[in-house]
C-alpha positions, 0 to 999 in steps of 0.5 A: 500500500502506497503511504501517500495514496490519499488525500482530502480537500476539506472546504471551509464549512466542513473543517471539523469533519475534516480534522476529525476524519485526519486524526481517525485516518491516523490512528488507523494507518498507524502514522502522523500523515497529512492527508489534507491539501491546501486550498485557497477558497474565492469567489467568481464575480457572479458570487459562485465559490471556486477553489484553487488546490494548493498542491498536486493530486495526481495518482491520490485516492481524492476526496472533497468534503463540503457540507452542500446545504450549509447556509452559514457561510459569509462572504463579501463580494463588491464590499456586501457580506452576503449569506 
């Protein structure tokens, strides 16, 4: 089994779901790995989010989590926080 053949993108409105999937993957693979990858949240001009993976993917088991019906989350766009 390859020890760097998975990673996570964890979106802000699921950050403690992410924390807490990292610790449990830990515990299980038996090491102190970091399977979640960096990312810089943003927002296109029509207000859509997007994001910009920090680091390479490529040959990763990748997951994404997001809480889709999170309504929470604010940001400004055009100086408006909106919701």
């Amino acid at each position: 089994m390859l020890r760097n053949d998975l990673g996570i993108i964890v979106l802000e409105n699921a950050k403690d779901f992410g924390e807490k999937l990292q610790n449990n993957l830990n515990k299980i693979r038996g090491n102190d790995e970091n399977y979640i990858i960096p990312v810089v949240n943003s927002r296109f001009n029509n207000g859509e989010g997007k994001v910009v993976i920090g680091s390479s993917v490529r040959e990763k088991d990748l997951y994404v989590l997001s809480d889709v019906g999170n309504y929470s989350i604010k940001y400004k766009m055009h100086g408006i926080e909106h919701e």
